[in-house]
N, C-alpha and C positions, 0 to 999 in steps of 0.2 A: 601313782594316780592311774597309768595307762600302760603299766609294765613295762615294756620299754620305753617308754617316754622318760618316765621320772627320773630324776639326777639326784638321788640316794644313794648312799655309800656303801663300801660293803667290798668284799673281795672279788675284782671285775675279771678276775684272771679265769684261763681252763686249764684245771690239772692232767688232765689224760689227754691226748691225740685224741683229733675229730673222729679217725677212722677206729679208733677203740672204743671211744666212747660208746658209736653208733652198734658197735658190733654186740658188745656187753649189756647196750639195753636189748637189744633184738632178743637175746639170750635169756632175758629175762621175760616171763609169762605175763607179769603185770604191766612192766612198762610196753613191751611191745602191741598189748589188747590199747593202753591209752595211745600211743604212739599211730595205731590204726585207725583209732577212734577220730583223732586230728584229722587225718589223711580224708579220711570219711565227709567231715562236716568241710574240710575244703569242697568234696567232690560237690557236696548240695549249694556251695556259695557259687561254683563255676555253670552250676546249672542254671541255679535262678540267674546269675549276670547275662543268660541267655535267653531268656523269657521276657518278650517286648509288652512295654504297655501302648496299646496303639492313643493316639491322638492324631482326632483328625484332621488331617492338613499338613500334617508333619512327618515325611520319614525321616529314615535316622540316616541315610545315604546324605537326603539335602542339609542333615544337620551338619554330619562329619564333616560337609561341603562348605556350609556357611561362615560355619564357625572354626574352624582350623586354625586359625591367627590370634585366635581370643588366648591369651595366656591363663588367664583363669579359669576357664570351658578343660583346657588340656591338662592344667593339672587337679583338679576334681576326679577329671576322667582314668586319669594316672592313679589316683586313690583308690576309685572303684573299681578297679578291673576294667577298664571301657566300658562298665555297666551305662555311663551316661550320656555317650556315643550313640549306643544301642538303644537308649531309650528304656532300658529293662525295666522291670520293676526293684531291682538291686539302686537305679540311679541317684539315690542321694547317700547310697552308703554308709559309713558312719560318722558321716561330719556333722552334723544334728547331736550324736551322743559326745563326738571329741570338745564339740565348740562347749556344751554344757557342764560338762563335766568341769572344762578350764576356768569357765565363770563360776560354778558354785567353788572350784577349790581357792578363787583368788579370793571369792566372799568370803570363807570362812576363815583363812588365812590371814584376811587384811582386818575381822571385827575381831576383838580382846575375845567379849565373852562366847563369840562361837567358836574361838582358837580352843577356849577354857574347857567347853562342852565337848567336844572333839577329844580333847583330853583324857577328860573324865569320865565320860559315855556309855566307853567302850562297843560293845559290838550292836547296841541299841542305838546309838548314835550312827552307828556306820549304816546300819538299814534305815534310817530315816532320810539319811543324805544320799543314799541311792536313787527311793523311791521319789525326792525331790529330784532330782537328776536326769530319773524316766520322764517325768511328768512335764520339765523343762527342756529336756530333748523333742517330745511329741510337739510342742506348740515350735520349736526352731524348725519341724519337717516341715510343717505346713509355710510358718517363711522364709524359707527354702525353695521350698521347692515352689511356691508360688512367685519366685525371684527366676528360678531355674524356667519356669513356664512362661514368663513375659519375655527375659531375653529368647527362647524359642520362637514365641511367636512374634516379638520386635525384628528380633532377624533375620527371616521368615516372611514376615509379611502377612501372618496366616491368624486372624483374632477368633479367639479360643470364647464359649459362653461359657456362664457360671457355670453349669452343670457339667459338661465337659471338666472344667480346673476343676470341680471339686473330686468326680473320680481317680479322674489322674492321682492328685496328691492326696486320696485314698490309697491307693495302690503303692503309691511309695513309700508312704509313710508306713503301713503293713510291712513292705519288705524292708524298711529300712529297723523298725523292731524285731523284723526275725532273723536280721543281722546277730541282731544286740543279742538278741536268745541264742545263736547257735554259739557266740563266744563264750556264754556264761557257761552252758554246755560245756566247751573244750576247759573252760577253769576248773569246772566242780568233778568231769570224767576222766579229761586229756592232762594231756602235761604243757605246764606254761600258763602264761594270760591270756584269754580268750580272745579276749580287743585285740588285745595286740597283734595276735594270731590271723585275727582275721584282716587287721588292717596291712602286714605283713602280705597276707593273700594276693589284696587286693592290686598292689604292687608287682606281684609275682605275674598274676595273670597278665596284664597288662604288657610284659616284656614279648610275648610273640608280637604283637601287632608293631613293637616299634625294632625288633630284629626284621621284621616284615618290610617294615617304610624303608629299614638300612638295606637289606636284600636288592628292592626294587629300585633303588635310587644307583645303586651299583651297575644294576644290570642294563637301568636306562644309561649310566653314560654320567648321571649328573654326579655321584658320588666316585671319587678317584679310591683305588686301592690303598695307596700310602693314606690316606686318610682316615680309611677304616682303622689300618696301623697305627695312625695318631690317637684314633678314639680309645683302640683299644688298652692303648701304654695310657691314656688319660685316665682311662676308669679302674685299671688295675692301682695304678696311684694313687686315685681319689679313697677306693678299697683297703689302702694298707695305712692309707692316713689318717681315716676313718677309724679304724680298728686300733690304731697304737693309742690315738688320743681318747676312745672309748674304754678302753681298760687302763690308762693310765691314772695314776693316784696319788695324793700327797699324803703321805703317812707321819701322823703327828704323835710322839712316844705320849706315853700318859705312866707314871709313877701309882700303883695303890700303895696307901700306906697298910702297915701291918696290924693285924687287931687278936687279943687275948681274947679266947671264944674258952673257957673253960680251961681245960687241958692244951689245945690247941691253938695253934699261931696261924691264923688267917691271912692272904692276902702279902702283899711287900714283892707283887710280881709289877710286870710292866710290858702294858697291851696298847695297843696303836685306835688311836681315833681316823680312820680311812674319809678321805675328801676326795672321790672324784674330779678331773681334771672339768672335765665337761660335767658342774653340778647341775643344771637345769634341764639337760637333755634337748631334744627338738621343740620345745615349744618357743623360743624365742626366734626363730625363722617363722613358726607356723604365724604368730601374731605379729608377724615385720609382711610377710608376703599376703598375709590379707587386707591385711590395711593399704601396702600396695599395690593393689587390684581391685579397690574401692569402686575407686571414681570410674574405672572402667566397668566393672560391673552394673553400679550404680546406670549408667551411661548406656549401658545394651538395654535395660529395661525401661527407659524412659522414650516416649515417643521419637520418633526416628526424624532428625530435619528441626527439632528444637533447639530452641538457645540454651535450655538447662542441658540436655544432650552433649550438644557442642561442648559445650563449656567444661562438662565432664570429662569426654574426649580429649583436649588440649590438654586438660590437667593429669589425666591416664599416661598420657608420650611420653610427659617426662618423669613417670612414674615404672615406665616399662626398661627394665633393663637389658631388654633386646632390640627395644625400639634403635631408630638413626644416630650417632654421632652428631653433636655431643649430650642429646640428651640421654642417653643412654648410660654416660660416666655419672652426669648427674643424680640417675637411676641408680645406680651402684651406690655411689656417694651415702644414698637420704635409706640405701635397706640394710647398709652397713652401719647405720648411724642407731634407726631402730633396735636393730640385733643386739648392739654393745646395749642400748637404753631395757629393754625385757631383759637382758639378762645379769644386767647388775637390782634391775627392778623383780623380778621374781627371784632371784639368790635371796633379797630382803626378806619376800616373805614367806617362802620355804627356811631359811635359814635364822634360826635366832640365835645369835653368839652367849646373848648375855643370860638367856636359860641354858646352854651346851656348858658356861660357866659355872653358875648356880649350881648345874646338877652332877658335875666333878666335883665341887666344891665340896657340896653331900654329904658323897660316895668315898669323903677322905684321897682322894683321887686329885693330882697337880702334875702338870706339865716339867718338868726338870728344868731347871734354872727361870722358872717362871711365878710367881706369886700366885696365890691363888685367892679369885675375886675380881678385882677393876684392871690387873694384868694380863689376869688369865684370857679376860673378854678383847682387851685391847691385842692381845697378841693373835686371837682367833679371828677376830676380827681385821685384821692387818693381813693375815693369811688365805682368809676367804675372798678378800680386794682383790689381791697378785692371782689366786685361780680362776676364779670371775673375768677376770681382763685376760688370762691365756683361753680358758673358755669362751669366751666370746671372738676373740683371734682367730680360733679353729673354726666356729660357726661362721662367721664371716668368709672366710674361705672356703670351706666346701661349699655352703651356699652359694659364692659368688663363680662357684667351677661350672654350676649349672648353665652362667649366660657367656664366661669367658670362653667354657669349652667349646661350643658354636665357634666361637669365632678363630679359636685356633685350627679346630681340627673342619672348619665348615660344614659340619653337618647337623642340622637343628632340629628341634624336636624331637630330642632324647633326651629326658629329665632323671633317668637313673645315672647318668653318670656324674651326678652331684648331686646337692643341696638338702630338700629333706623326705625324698625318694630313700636315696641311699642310705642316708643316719636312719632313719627306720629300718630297714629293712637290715643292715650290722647289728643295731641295738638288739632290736627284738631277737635276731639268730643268736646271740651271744649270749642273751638273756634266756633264752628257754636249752642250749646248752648247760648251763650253769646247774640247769631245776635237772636236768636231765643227771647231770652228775654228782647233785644234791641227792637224788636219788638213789643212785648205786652205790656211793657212799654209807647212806644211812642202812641201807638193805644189809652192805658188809660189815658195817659194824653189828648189825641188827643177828647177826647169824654167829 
């Protein structure tokens, strides 16, 4: 769906050394022109994240100011590169295109006959559910960012007229499609997913500012040494954790039977059906931690001093897994509960056993010591349960490294050393390695 997002199978491994791979593509004339070409369209994402859209009554000094404690303001902003901070015209990023994208694939996913059409389609069907996809991204910018504009001015204090909100989320919503364009760009010229590439970026950029907060909080006195040294043993772990369970896979033997084709004897080999450990990817954090951040949201943008406000508020604290002791375990508790719930619920309907049976079935194609038919599905199905529940075990945890690490290592408001900061930005690197060695592969054998 989102290149590294999705939780498709397939061989997660890298055959060559990072430092050869990288060397071998330079080497090469075409990859190294697409390889440039990437570098390129970063260079234009880090410019626009620099380019403010003024509103009046609002800088983005009082925003950083006001809003600093909002856990949903910071990781937005974590997404965009600080575009949202800034006020840029970059600021709604690409969460407008991830949010739609995840609605049209659960729609067509969850109805029979759009599963059918999807199917059957083919590449006619794929441009249709794009164009659907642009079209339902453009109407989320607008509420978006007219969400993103009330909590400004609710927080703020500063009420925005219609004419004002409409340029504003004019302007964002422009740069938030020329996002979208420059990723399809890096798909159809660069190497890799484009989104993903860019959503990657946006992560990237974002790490001065918070090497910045860690610098300055050092230098003030408030951040201890050994601490740094905890964060950094924290995120080195979080790093290698990430990566073992990323490329990890459950390889299921598959038997072809053999078939008289003329003269020749077809088939009677035995190839591996590949199950990623982590089959769903980031999306069952992204859909636990907005739901989490609701009522707080919900609550910025609602008159300030109100009872639905309030009300929101209170339900936000024990919804914040930074918040005080013990609402905070109970925080933990209800995003750890979510996470296991998306991710046995989206394995459903990414995963269908009983067509992955059918279609061995076929193909003359049986698992060894397994029936093929009402066994074959119960056994794949029995199998995708136990990875599903170690899947979700990892998700859980690294997620939960994001609010425990705070408290181990004291220093907060660093989101790349967990949750889904980090599984982005592994996935996506390990995923455009792979095309990168898909590459030079095919070139050597090509020659």
């Amino acid at each position: 769906m989102l290149g590294g997002f999705d939780g498709g199978s397939g061989d997660k491994g890298l055959s060559l050394p990072l430092s050869q791979t990288f060397r071998l593509a330079w080497q090469d004339e075409d990859l190294r022109a697409r390889i440039l070409f990437v570098l390129a369209m970063f260079g234009v994402f880090v410019l626009g994240v620099h380019i403010p859209v003024p509103i009046p009554g609002i800088s983005s000094a009082e925003l950083s100011t006001k809003l600093q404690s909002n856990a949903f303001f910071d990781l937005i902003n974590t997404f965009g590169g600080g575009a949202l901070r800034r006020i840029s015209i970059f600021s709604l990023g690409l969460n407008p295109y991830i949010t739609a994208s995840i609605i049209m694939q659960i729609l067509t996913q969850s109805s029979p006959a759009a599963k059918k059409e999807m199917q059957e389609g083919g590449q006619d069907f794929r441009n249709r559910q794009a164009k659907k996809t642009r079209l339902l991204s453009l109407a989320l910018c607008f509420l978006q960012g007219s969400g993103f504009l009330q909590m400004f001015s609710g927080g703020l204090g500063h009420a925005l007229s219609l004419g004002d909100r409409l340029i504003v989320l004019s302007f964002w919503t422009a740069g938030a499609m020329f996002i979208l364009w420059l990723g399809e760009q890096i798909t159809e010229r660069g190497i890799g997913n484009g989104v993903s590439l860019m959503i990657f970026a946006g992560i990237i950029v974002s790490l001065p500012n918070q090497t910045e907060r860690l610098w300055q909080g050092l230098q003030d006195g408030v951040v201890a040494w050994w601490q740094v040294a905890i964060l950094v043993a924290v995120f080195l772990a979080s790093t290698w954790f990430t990566v073992f369970f990323t490329i990890a896979q459950r390889r299921i033997p598959v038997q072809h039977m053999r078939r008289n084709i003329g003269t020749k004897v077809v088939g009677g080999r035995t190839s591996y059906l590949p199950f990623t450990l982590n089959l769903v990817g980031v999306i069952p954090i992204i859909f636990a931690i907005s739901l989490m951040y609701l009522p707080a949201q919900f609550a910025s943008m609602a008159p300030r001093g109100s009872v639905f406000s309030e009300t929101l508020m209170a339900i936000g604290e024990w919804l914040n897994p930074l918040g005080r002791w013990p609402k905070n375990l109970v925080a933990c508790g209800i995003y750890t509960t979510l996470i296991f719930a998306f991710s046995y619920f989206y394995t459903a309907v990414q995963y269908n056993v009983e067509d992955i049976a059918d279609n061995l079935k076929r193909q003359g194609s049986m698992v060894p010591g397994v029936r093929p038919g009402k066994q074959t599905r119960d056994f794949l199905d029995g199998v995708l349960s136990r990875i599903t529940f170690m899947g979700a075990v990892f998700l859980a945890i690294i997620a939960l490294v994001q609010y425990v690490g705070p408290a181990i290592t004291g220093v907060y408001r660093l989101s790349i050393i967990g949750g889904t900061t980090l599984l982005i930005v592994v996935s996506v690197a390990l995923e455009t390695m792979r095309q990168i060695e898909s590459n030079l592969l095919m070139k050597q054998y090509g020659s």
